[in-house]
PDB file of N, CA, C and O in Angstrom:
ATOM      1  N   UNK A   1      -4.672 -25.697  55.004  1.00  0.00           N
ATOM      2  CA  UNK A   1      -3.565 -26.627  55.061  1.00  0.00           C
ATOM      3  C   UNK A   1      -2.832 -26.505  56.379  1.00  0.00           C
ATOM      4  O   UNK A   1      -2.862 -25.430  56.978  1.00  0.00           O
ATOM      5  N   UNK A   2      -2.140 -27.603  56.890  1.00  0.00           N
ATOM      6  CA  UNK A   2      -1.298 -27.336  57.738  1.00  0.00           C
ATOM      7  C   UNK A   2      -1.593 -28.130  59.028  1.00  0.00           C
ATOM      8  O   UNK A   2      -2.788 -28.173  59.319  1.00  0.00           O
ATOM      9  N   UNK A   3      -0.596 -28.875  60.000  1.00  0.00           N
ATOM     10  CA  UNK A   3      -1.219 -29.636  60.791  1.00  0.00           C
ATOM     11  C   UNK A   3      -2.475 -29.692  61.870  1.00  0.00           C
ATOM     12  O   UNK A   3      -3.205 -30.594  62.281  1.00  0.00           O
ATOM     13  N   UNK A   4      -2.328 -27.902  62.187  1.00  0.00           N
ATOM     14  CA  UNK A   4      -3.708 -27.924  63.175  1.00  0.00           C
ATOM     15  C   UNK A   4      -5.201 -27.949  62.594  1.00  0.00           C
ATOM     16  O   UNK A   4      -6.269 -28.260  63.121  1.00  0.00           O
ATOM     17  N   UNK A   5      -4.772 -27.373  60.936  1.00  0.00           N
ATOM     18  CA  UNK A   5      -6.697 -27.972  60.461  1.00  0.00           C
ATOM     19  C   UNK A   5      -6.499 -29.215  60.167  1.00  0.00           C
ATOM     20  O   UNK A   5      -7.536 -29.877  60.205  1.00  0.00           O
ATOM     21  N   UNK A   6      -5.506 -29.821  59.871  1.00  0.00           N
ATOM     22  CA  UNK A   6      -6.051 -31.303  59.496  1.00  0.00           C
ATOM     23  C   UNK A   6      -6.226 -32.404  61.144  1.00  0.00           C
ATOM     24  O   UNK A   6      -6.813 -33.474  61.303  1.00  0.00           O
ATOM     25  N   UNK A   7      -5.655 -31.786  61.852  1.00  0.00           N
ATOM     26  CA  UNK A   7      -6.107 -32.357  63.128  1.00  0.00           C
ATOM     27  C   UNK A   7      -7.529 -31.759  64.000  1.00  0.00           C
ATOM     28  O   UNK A   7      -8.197 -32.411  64.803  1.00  0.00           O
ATOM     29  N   UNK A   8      -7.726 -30.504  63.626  1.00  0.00           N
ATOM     30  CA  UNK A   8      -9.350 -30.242  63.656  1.00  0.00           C
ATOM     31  C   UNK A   8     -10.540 -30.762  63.018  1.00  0.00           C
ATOM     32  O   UNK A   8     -11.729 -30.838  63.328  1.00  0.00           O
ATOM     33  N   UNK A   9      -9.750 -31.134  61.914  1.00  0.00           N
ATOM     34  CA  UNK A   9     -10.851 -31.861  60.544  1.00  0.00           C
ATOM     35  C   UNK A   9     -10.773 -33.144  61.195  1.00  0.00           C
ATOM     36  O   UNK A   9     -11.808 -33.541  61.729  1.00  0.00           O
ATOM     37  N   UNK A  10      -9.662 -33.926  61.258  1.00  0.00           N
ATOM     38  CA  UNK A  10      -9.802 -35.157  61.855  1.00  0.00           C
ATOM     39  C   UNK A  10     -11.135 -35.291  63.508  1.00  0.00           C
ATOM     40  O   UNK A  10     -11.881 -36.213  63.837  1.00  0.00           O
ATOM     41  N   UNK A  11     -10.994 -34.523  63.865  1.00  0.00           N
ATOM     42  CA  UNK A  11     -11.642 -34.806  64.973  1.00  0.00           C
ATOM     43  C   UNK A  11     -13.098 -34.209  64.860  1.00  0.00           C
ATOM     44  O   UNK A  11     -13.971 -34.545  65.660  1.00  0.00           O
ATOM     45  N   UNK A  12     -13.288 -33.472  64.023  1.00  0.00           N
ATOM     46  CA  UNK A  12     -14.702 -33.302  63.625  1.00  0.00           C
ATOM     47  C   UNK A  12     -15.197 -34.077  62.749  1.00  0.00           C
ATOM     48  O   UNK A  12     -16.322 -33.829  62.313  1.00  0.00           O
ATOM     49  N   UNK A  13     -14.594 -35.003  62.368  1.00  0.00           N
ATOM     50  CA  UNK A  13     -14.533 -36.073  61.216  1.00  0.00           C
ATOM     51  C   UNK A  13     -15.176 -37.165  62.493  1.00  0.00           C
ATOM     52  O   UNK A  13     -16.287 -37.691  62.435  1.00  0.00           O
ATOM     53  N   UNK A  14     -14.370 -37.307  63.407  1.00  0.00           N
ATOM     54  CA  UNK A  14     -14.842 -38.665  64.047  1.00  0.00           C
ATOM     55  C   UNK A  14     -15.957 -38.361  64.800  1.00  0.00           C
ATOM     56  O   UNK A  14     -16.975 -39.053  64.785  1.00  0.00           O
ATOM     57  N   UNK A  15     -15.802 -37.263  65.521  1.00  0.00           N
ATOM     58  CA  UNK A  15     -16.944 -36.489  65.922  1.00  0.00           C
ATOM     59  C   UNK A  15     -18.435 -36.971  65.257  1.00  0.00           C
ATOM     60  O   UNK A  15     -19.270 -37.506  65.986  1.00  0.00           O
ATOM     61  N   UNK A  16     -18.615 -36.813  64.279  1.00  0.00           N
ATOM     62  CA  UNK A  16     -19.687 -36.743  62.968  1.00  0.00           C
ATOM     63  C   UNK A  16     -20.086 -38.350  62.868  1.00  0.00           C
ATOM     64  O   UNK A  16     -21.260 -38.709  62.777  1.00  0.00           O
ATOM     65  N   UNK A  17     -19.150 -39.126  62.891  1.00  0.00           N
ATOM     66  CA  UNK A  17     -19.197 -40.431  62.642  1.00  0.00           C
ATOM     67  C   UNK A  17     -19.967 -40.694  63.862  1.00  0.00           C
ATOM     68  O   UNK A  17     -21.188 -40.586  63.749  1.00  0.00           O
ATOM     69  N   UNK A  18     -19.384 -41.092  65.263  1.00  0.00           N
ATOM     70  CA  UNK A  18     -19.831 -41.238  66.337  1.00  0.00           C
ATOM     71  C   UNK A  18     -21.375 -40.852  66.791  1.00  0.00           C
ATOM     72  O   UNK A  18     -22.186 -41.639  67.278  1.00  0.00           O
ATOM     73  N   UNK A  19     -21.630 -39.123  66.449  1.00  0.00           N
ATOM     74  CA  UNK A  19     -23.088 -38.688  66.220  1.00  0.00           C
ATOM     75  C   UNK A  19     -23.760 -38.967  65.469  1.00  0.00           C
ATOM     76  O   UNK A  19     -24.902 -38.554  65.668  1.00  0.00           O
ATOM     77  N   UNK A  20     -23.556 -39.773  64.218  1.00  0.00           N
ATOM     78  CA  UNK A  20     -24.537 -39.463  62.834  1.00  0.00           C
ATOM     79  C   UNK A  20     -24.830 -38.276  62.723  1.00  0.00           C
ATOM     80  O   UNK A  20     -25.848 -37.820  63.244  1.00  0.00           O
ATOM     81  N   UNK A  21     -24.095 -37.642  62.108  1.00  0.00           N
ATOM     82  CA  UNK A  21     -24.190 -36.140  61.717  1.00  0.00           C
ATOM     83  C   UNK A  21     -23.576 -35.784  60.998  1.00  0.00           C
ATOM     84  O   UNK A  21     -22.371 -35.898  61.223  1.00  0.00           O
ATOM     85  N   UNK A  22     -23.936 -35.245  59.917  1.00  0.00           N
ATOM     86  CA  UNK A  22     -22.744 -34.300  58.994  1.00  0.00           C
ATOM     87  C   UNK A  22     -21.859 -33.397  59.067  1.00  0.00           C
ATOM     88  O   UNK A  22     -22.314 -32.326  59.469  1.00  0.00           O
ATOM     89  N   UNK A  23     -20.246 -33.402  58.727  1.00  0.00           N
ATOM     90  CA  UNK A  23     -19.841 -32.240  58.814  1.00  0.00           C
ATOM     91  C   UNK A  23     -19.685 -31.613  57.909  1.00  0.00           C
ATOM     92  O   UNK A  23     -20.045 -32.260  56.925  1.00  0.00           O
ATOM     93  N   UNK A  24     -19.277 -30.510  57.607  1.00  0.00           N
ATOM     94  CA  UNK A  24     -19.558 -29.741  56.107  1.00  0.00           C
ATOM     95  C   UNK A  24     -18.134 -28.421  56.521  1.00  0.00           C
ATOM     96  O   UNK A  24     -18.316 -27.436  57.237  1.00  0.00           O
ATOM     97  N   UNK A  25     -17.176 -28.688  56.028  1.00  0.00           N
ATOM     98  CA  UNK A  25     -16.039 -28.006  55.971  1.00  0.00           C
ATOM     99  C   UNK A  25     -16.143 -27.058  54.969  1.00  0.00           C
ATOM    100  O   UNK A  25     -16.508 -27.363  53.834  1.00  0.00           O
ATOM    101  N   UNK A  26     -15.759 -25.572  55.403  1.00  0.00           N
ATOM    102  CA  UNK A  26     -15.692 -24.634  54.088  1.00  0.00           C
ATOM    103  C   UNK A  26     -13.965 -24.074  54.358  1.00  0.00           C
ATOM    104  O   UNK A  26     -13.552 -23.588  55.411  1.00  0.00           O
ATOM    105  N   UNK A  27     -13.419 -24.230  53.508  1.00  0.00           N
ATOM    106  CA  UNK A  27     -12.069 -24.099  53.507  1.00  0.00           C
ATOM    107  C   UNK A  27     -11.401 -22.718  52.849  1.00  0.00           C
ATOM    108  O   UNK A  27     -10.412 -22.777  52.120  1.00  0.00           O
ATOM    109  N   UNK A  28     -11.811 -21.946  53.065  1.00  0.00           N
ATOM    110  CA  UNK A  28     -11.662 -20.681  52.833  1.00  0.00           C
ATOM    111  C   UNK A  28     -10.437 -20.314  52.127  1.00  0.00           C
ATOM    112  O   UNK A  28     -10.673 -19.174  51.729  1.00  0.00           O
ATOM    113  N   UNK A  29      -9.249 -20.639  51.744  1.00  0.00           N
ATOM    114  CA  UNK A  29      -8.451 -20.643  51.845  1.00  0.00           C
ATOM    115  C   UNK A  29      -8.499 -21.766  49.767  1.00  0.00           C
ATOM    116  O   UNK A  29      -7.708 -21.495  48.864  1.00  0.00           O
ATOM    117  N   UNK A  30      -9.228 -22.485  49.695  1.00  0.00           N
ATOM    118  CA  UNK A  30      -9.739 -23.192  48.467  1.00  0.00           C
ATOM    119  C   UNK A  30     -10.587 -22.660  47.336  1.00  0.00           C
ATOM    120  O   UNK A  30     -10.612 -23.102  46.188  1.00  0.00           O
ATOM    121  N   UNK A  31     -11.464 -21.375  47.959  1.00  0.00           N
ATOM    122  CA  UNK A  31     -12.425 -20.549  47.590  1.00  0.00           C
ATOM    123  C   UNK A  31     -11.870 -19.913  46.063  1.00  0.00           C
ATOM    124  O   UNK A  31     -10.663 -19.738  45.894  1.00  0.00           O
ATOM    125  N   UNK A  32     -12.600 -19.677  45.274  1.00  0.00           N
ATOM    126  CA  UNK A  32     -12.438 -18.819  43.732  1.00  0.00           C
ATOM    127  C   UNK A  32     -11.972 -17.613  44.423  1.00  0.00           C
ATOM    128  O   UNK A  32     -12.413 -17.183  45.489  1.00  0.00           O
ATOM    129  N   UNK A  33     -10.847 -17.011  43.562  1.00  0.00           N
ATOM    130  CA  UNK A  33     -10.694 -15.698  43.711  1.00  0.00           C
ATOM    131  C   UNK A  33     -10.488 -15.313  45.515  1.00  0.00           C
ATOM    132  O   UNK A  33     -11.041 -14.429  46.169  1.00  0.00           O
ATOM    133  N   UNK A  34      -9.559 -16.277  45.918  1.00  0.00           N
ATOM    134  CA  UNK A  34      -9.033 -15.973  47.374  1.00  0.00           C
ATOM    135  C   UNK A  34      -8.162 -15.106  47.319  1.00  0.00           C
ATOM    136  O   UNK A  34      -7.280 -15.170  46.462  1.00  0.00           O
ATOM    137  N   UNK A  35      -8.222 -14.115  48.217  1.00  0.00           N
ATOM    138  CA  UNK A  35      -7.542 -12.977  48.749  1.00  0.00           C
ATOM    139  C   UNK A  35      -7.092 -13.339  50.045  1.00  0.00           C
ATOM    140  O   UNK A  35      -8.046 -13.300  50.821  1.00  0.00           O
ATOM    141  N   UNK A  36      -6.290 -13.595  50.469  1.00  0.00           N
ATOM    142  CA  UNK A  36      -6.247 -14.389  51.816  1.00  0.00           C
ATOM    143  C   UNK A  36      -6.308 -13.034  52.879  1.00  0.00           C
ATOM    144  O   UNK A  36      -7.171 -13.194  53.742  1.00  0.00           O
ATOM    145  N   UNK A  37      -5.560 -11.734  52.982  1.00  0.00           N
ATOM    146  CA  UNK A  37      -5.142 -10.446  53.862  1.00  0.00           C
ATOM    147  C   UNK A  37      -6.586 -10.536  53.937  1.00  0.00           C
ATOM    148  O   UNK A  37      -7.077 -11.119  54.903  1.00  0.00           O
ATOM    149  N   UNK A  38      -7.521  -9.907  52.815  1.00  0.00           N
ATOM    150  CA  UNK A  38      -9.230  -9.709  52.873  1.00  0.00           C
ATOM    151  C   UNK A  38      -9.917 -10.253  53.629  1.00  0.00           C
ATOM    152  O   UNK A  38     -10.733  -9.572  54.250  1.00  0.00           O
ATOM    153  N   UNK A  39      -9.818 -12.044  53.910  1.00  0.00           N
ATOM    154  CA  UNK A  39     -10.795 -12.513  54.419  1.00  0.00           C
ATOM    155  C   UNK A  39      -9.880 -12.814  55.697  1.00  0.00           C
ATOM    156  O   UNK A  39     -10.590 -13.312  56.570  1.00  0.00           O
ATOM    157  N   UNK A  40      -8.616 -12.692  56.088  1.00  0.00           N
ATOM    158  CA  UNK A  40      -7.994 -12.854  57.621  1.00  0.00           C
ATOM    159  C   UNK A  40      -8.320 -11.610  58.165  1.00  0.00           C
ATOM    160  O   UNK A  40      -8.551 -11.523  59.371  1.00  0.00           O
ATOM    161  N   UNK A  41      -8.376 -10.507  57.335  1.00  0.00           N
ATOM    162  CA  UNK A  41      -8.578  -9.118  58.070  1.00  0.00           C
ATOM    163  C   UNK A  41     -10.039  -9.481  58.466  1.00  0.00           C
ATOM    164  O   UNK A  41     -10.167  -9.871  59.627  1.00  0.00           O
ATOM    165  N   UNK A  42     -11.091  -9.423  57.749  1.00  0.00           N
ATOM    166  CA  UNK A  42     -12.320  -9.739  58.558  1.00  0.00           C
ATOM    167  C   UNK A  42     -12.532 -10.678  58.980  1.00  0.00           C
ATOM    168  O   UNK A  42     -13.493 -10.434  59.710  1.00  0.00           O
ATOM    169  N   UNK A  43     -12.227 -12.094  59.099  1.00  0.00           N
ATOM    170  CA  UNK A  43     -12.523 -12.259  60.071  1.00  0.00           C
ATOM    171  C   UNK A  43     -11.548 -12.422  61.507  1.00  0.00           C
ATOM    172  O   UNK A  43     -11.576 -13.463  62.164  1.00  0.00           O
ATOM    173  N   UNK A  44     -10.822 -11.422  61.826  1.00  0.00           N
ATOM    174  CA  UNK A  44     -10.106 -11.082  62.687  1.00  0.00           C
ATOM    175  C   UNK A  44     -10.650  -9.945  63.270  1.00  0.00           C
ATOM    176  O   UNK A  44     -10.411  -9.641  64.439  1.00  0.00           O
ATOM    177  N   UNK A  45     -11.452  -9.217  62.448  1.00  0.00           N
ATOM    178  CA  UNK A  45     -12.552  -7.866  62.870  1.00  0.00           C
ATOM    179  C   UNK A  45     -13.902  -8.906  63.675  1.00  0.00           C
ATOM    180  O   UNK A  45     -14.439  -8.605  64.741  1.00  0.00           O
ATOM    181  N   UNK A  46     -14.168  -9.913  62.997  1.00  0.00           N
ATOM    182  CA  UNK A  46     -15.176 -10.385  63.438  1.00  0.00           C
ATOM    183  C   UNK A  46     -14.652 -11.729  64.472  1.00  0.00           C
ATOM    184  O   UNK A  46     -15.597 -12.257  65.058  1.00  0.00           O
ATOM    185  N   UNK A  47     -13.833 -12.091  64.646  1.00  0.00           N
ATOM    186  CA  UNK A  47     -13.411 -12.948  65.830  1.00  0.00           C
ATOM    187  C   UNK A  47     -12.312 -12.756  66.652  1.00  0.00           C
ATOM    188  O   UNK A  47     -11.913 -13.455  67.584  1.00  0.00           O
ATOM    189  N   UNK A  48     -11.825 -11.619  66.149  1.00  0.00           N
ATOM    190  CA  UNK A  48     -10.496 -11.429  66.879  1.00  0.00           C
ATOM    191  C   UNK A  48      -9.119 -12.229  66.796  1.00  0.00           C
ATOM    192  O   UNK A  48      -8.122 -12.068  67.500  1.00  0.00           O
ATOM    193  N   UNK A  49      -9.354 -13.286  65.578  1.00  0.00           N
ATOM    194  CA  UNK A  49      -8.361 -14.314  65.677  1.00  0.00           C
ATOM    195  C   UNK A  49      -8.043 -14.444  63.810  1.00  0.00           C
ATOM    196  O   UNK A  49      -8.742 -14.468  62.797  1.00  0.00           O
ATOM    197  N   UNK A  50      -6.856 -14.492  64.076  1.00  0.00           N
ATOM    198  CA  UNK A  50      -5.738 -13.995  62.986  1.00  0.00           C
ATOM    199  C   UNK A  50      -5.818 -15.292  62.022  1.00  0.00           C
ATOM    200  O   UNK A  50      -6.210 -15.392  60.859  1.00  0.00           O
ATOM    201  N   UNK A  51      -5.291 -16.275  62.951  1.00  0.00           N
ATOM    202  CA  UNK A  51      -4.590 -17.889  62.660  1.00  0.00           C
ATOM    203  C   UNK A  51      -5.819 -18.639  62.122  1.00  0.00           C
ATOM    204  O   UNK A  51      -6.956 -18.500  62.573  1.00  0.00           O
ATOM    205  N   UNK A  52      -5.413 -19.571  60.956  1.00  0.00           N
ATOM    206  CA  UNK A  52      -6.203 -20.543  60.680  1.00  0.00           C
ATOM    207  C   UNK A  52      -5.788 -21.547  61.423  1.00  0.00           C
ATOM    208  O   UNK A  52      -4.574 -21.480  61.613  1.00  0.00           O
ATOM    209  N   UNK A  53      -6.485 -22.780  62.104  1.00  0.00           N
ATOM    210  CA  UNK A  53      -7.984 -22.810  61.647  1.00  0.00           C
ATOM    211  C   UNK A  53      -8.954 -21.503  62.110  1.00  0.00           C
ATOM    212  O   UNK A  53      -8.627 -20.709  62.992  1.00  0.00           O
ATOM    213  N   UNK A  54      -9.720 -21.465  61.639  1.00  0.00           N
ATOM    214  CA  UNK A  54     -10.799 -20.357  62.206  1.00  0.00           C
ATOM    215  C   UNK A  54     -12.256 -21.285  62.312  1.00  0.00           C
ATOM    216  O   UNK A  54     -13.061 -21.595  61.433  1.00  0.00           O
ATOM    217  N   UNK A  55     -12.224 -21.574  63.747  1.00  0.00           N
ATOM    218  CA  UNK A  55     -13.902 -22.507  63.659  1.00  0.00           C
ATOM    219  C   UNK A  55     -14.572 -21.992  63.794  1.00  0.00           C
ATOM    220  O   UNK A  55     -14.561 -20.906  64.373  1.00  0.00           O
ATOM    221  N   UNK A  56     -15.607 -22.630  63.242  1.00  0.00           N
ATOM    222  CA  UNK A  56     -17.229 -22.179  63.841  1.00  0.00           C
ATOM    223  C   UNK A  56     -17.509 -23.531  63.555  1.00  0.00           C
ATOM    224  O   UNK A  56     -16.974 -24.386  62.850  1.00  0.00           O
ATOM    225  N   UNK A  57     -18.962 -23.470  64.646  1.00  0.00           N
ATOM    226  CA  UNK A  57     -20.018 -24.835  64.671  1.00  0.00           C
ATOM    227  C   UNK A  57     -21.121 -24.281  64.546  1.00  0.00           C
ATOM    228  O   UNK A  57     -21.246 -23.417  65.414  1.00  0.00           O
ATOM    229  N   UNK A  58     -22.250 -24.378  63.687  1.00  0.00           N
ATOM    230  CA  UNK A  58     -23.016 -23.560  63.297  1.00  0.00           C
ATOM    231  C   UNK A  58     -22.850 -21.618  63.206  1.00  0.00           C
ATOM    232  O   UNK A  58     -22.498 -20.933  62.245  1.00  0.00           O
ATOM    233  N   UNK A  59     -23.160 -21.296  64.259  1.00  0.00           N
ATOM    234  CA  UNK A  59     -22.880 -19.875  63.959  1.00  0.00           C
ATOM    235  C   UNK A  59     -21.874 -19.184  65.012  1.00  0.00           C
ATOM    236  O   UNK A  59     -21.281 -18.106  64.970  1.00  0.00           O
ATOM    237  N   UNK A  60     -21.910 -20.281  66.035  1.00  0.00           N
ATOM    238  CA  UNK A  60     -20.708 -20.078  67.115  1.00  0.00           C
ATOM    239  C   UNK A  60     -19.380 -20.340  66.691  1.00  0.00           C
ATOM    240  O   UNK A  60     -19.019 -21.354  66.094  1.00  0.00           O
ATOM    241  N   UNK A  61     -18.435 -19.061  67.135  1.00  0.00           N
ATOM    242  CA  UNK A  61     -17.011 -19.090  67.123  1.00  0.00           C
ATOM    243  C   UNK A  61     -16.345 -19.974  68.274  1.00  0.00           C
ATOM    244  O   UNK A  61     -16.694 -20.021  69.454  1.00  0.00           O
ATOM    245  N   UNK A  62     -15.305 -20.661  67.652  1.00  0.00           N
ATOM    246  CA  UNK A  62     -14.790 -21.770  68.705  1.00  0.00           C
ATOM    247  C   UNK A  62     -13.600 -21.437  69.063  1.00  0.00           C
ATOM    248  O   UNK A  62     -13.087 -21.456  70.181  1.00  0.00           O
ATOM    249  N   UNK A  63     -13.090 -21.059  67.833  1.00  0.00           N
ATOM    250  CA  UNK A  63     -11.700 -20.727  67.954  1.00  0.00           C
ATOM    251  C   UNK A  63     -10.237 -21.321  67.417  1.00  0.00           C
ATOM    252  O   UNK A  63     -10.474 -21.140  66.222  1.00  0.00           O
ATOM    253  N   UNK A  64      -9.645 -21.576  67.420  1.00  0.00           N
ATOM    254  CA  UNK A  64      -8.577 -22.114  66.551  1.00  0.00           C
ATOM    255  C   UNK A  64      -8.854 -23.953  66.994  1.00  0.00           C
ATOM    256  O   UNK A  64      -9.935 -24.314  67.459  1.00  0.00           O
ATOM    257  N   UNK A  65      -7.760 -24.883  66.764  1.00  0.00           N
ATOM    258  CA  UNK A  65      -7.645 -26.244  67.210  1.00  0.00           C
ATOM    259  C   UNK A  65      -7.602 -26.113  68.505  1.00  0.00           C
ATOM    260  O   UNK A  65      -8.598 -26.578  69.060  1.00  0.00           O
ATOM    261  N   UNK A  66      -6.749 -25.611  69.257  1.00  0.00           N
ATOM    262  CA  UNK A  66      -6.448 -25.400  70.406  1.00  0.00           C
ATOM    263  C   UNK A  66      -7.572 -25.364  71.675  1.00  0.00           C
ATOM    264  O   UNK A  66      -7.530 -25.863  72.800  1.00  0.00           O
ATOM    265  N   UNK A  67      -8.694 -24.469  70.916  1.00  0.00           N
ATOM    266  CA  UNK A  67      -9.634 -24.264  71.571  1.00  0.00           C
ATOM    267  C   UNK A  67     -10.871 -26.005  71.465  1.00  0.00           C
ATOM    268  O   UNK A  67     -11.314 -26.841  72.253  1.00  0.00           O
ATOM    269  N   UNK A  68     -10.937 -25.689  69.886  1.00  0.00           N
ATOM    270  CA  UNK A  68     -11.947 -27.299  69.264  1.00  0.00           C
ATOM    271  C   UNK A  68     -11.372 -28.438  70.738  1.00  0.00           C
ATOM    272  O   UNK A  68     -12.099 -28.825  71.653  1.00  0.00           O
ATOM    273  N   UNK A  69      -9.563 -28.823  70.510  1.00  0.00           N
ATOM    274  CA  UNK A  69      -9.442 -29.930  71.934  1.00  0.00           C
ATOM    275  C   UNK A  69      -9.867 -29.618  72.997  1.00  0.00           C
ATOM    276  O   UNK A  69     -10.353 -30.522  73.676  1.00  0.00           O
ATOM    277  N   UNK A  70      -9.847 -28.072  73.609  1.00  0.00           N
ATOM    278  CA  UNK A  70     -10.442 -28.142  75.487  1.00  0.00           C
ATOM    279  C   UNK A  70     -11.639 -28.154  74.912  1.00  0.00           C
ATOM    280  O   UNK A  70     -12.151 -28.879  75.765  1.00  0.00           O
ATOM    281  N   UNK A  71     -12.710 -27.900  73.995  1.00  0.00           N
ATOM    282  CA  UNK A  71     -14.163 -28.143  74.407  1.00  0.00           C
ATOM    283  C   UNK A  71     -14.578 -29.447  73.994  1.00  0.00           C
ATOM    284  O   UNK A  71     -15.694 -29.736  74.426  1.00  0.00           O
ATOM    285  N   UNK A  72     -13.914 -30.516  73.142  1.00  0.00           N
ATOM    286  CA  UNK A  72     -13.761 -31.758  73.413  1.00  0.00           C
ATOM    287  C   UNK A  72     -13.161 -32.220  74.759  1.00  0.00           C
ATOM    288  O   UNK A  72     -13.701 -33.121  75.400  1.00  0.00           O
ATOM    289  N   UNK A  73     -12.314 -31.749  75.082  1.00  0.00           N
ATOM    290  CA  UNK A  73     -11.633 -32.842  76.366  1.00  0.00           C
ATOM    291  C   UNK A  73     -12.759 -32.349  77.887  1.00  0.00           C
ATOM    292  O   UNK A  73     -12.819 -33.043  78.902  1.00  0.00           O
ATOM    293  N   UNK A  74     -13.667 -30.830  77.659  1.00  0.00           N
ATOM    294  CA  UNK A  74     -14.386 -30.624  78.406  1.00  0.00           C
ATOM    295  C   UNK A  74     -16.100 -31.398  78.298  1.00  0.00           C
ATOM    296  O   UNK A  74     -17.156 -31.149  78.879  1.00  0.00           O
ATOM    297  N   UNK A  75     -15.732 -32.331  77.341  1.00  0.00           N
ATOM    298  CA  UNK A  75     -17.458 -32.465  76.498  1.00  0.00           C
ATOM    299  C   UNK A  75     -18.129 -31.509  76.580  1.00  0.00           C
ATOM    300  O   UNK A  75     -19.175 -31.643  77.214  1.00  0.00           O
ATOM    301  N   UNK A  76     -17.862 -30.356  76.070  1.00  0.00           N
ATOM    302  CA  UNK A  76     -18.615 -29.913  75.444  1.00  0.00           C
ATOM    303  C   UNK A  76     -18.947 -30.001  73.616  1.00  0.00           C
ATOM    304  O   UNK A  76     -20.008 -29.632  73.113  1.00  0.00           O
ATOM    305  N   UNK A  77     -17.946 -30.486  72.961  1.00  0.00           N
ATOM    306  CA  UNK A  77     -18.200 -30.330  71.789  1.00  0.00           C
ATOM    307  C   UNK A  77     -19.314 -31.162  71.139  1.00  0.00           C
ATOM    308  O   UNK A  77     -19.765 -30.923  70.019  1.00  0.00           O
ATOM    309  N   UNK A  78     -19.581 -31.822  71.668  1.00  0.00           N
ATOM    310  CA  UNK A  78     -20.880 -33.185  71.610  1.00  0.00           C
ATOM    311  C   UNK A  78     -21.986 -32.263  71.696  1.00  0.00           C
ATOM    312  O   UNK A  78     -22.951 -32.552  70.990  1.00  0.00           O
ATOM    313  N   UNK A  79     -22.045 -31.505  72.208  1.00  0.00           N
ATOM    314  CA  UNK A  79     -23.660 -30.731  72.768  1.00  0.00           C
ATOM    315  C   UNK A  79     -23.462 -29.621  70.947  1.00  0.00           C
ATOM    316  O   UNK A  79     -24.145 -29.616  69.923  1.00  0.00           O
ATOM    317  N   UNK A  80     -22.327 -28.931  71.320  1.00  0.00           N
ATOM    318  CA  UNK A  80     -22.159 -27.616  70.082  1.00  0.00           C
ATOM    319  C   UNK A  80     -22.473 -28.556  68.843  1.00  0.00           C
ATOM    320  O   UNK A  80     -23.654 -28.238  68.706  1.00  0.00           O
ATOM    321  N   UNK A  81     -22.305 -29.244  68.109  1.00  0.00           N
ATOM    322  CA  UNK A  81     -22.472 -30.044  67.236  1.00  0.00           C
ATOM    323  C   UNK A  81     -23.642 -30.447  67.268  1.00  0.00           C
ATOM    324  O   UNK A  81     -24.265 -30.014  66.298  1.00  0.00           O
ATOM    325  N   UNK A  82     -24.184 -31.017  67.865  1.00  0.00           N
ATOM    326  CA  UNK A  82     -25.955 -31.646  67.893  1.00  0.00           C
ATOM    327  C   UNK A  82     -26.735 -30.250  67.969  1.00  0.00           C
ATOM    328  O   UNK A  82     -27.768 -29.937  67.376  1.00  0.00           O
ATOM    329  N   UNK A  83     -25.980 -29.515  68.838  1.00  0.00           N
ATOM    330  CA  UNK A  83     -27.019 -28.286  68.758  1.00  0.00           C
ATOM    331  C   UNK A  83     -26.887 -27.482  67.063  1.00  0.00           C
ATOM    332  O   UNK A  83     -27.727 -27.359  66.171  1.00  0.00           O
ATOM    333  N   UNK A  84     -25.963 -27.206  67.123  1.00  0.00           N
ATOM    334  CA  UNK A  84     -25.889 -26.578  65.407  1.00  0.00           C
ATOM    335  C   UNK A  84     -26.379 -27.374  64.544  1.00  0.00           C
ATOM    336  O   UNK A  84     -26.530 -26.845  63.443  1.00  0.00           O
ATOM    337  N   UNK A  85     -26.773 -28.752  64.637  1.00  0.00           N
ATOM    338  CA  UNK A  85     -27.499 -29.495  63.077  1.00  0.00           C
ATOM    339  C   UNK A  85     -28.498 -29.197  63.595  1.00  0.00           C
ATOM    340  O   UNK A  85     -29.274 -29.052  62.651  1.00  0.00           O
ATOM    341  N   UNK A  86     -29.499 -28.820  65.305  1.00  0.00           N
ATOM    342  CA  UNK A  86     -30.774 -28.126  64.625  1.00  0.00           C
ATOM    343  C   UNK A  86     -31.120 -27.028  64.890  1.00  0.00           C
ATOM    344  O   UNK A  86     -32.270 -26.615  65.036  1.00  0.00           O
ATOM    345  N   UNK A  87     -29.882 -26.324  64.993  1.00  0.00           N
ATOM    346  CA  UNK A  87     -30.024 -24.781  64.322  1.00  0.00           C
ATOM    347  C   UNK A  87     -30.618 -24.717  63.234  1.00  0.00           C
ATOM    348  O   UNK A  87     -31.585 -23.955  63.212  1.00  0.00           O
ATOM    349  N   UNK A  88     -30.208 -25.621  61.701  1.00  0.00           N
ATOM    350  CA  UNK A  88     -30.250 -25.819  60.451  1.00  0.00           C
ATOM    351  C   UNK A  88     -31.902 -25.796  59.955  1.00  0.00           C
ATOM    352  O   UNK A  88     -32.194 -25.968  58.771  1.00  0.00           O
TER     353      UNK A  88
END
């Protein structure tokens, strides 16, 4: 919840549209039996980053919203996206 995932979702939303590609959101935070300290502590062990959003595009860490806009406004996010559906 909260304005920077729904403005990350939004833009991986249009993102998806534009590519024909699926996006597939896991919302961690929606999950059965959420512990929220549990899963911010690891993955803060495993990305170093505290704050939701917490991205990934296939198996690459992106980083919060902040980060998702400079690798859009750098195009790069066009490449990370096509490349992670054929990771799959």
């Amino acid at each position: 919840y909260g304005p920077h995932n729904r403005q990350a979702k939004e833009l991986l939303r249009r993102m998806s549209k534009t590519l024909s590609v699926e996006v597939e959101f896991l919302d961690v935070d929606l999950l059965p039996g959420w512990d929220g300290s549990l899963i911010m502590t690891e993955l803060q062990d495993v990305t170093g980053q505290w704050s939701f959003p917490n991205i990934f595009i296939g198996k690459k860490h992106v980083g919060g919203n902040r980060e998702l806009d400079q690798r859009h406004a750098l195009g790069e996010l066009e490449e990370m996206i096509m490349s992670a559906g054929q990771e799959l």
